[in-house]
Every structure is written in C-alpha cells, then in structure tokens.
N, C-alpha and C positions, 0 to 999 in steps of 0.2 A: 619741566623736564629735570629728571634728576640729574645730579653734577654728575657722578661717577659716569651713569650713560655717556653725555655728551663728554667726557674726558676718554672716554673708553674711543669715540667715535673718532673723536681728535687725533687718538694716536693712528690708528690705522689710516683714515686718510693720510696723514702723516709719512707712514709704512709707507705707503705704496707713491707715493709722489718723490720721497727722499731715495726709496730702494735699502732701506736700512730696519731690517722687524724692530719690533715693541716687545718687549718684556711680556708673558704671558697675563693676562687681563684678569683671569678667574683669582678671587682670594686678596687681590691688589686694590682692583677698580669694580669686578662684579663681584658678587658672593660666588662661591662655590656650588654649583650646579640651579644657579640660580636664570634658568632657559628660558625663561618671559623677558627679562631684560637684555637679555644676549638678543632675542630678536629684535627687543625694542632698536638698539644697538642698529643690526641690521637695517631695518627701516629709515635710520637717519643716514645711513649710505646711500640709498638706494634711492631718497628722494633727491640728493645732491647729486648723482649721477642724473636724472630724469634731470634738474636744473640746468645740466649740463647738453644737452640738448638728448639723450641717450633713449635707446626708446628700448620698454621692457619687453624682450621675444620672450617668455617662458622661465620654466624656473628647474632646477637641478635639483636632485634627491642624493643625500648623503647618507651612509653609516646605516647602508643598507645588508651588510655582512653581519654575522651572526659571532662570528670571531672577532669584530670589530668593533661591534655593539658591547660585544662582553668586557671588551677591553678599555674602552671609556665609563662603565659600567652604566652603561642605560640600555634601555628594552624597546625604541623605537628612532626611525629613521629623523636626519634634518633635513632643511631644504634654504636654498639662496635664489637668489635672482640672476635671472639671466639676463640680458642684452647685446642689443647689438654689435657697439662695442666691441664684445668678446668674443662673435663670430671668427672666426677662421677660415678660408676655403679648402677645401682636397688637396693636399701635397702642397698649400702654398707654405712658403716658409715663414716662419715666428723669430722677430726678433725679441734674440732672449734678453734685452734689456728693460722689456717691459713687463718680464717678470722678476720674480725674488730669488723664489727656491723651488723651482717647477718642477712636476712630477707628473707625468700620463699614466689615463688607465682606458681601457675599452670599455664602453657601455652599448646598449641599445637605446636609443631615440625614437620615443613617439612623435607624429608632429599630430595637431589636433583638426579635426574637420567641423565642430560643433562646439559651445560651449559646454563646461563642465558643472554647474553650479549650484547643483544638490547635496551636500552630503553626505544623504542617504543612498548614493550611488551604485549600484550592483556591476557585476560583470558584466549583465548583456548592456547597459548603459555603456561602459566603458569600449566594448567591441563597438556598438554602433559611432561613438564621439572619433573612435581614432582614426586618421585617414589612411596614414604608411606607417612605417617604420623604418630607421634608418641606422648603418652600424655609425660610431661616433665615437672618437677619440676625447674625453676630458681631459683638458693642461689644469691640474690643480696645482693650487699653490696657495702657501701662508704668510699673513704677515708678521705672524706670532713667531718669535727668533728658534732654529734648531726645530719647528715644527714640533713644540713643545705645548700641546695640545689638549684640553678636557672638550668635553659636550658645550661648556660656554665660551672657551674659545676661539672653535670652528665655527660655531653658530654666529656668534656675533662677529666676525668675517665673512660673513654671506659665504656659511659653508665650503669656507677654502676654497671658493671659486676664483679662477685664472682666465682660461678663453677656450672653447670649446671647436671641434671640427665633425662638421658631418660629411657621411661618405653621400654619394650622388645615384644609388641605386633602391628607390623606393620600394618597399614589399608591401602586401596587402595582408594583414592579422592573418586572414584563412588561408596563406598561403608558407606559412612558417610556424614551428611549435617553438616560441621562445622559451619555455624551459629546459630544452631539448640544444637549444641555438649553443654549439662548441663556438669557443673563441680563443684564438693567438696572439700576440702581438709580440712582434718582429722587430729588433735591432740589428742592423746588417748580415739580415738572411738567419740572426739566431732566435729562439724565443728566448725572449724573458718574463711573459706571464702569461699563463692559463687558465680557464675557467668555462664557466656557462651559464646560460642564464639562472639554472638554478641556483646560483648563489648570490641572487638579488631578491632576498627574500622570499626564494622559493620557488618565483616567475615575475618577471620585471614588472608583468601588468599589476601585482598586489605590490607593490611600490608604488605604481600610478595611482593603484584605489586610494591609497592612505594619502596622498599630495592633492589630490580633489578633494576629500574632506577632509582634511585640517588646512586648507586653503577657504573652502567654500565657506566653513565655521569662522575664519577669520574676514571673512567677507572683499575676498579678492580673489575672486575662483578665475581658476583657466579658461581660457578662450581660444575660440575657432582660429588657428595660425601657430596658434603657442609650440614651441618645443619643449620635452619635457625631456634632458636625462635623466635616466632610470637606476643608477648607482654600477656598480666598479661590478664585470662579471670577474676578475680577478684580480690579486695585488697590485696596487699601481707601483710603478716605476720610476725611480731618481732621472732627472733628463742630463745629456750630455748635452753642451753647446757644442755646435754642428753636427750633430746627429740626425737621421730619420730615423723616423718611428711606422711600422705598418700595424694594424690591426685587422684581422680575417675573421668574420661569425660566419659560422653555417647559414645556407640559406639568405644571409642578409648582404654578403659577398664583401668589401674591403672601404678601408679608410685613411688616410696615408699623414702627416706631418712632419715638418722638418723644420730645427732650429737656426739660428746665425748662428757664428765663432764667437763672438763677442760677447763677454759675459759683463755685467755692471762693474768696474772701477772698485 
C-alpha cells in the first residue's frame, strides 16, 4: 500500500473522529485528478468501518449534475458507501455534532429487489431489479476543510458522504415518471432548493445504470436490499443547527429531518 493512500486515509479518519477537516488531499497526498487512488483511499475506510461492526446497505451517487460535473471538470458521476450507520429515520432528529459541515439535498432512492451484477445492464434489467422507490434526504458532508473540493477529494471521502433519511411511502417504477418527479425542500415553510429528476443525469435510473456497471466491473455489484441514492435533484443546502428540513417529489410524497442546537466546540 502506498504511503500517500494510507496517509491520505489517516487523515480523514482523523477528520471525522477529532470534528476538525484536513487540508485538501489532491496535489499534497494524491496527485491531481489522480481517481484510482482516491478510491483506493475509500476502500480503506470502508473496511475499517465493516471492522467496526458496520454493515454496508448500499452505496450513494455523486456529481450527478451537469453544472457540477463541469465544474470539478470531469464527464462522469462518483459513488461512496453506505451504511448503516448512517441511516437516519423520518423526522428523527440529527445530532449535529456528528457532523462537520453538513449540507442537505433531496434525492430519489432505489431500494433493490434482485441482484445487480452484469454490467452489461439494460433498462428493462434495471426496471425488473428495483423493488420501490423512495423520496430521501442526503446529509452531506466533508472532511476536506471550507468544502475545498476536486474529483479526488470527494471521492476519496466516500463521496462526501454524512447520513442519509428515507421518507416511508414506497412507489412502484410504473407508478411514477422520475424524470418528470418535481421536488421542494422546505426550511420553515420556505424553499430553499428546487429541482427534478431530470437533473440527475437526465433520469435518476441512468445514474443507477452507470453505479451497476462501474460497480459490477469493480467486482462488488449491488444486491437485493441495497439502497441506492441517486444524486441531488437540486442544489444542496448549508444546514442550521436546530433547523428542519422537509423535502416534497411528485408522485413520491415527503421526507422530513431535523437537527440538534449544538454545534461541535
């Protein structure tokens, strides 16, 4: 194992244990746009968490915007691990001192009814695998100081992953056009971001296609249970400690979160 990785991996566990970011990693500890080892990176997270007794539900799609893609300057989406862990429930409250610099945004949530593990994956593959869907609040968050950010980064951060909430009203694919799916999200009765699924690459499910194969290619494809979020249907949101948050899609109905007062020392 290279030094840099495991010094890279160091500090971020580090991050998030002390609650104090790391200096951004890209140019220091990784090369510059150097995305093999930024996942490397990842993966030695992720087994330390599984060490830790953690079990992996699924995995999260990043940098699924076309505005946001351009702006890190690459041409395709990342992905982190999920777990349990980082589940959430509906309206329960988040103490914010187990985050950094937490930030919400609305997505839509597959959960999976079938493994995923070809590749070569089509649509009508993808319709038959998924069971529901669900709307879903993502808490992101970084351990990289100021959210001072490249493509290696996020990435070797298990994709700015923080802790995730899903709403409790299950839809079935034929019963909703997720590219069509409007979404709100609500700070005391006001919006503060907008969107729809078409601006998750178009329609959430070509999010999904591309995380089935370049997962199944890496030989750890998704499985029947898995959740998958599907990326930001609009700008994600700075959180307030003791704030709620609501999120409303078409068709997919609501999801609610809310913070402690207490912010980290």
């Amino acid at each position: 194992m290279r030094a840099d990785i495991e010094a890279a991996n160091r500090e971020l566990a580090e991050a998030r244990t002390s609650g104090k970011p790391c200096p951004p990693l890209r140019g220091r500890l990784l090369p510059e746009g150097d995305v093999e080892s930024a996942y490397r990176v990842q993966q030695l997270q992720a087994r330390a968490w599984q060490g830790r007794g953690e079990r992996r539900v699924g995995a999260k799609i990043g940098l699924t915007s076309r505005a946001v893609q351009e702006s890190f300057g690459v041409f395709q989406p990342d992905f982190g691990v999920l777990t349990d862990a980082m589940a959430v429930g509906d309206g329960v409250e988040v103490p914010i001192e187990r985050l950094l610099q937490p930030r919400v945004e609305a997505e839509i949530a597959f959960v999976l009814g079938a493994d995923l593990t070809d590749e070569r994956v089509t649509t009508v593959d993808l319709l038959r695998a998924v069971d529901h869907v669900l709307p879903a609040i993502e808490i992101v968050d970084s351990r990289i100081a100021g959210w001072d950010i490249s493509i290696v980064d996020t990435v070797a951060d298990n994709a700015s992953s923080g802790m995730f909430v899903l709403g409790t009203t299950p839809r079935r694919l034929a019963d909703v056009d997720l590219r069509l799916c409007g979404m709100v999200l609500e700070h005391a009765g006001e919006p503060v971001s907008v969107g729809a699924g078409a601006a998750c690459l178009g329609n959430p499910l070509h999010a999904l296609e591309w995380l089935v194969r370049t997962m199944a290619r890496a030989g750890d494809p998704l499985r029947a249970g898995d959740v998958v979020l599907s990326g930001a249907l609009g700008p994600m949101v700075p959180v307030t400690p003791g704030a709620a948050y609501e999120a409303r899609i078409s068709g997919l109905g609501s999801v609610r979160t809310c913070f402690s007062k207490e912010a980290r020392a």
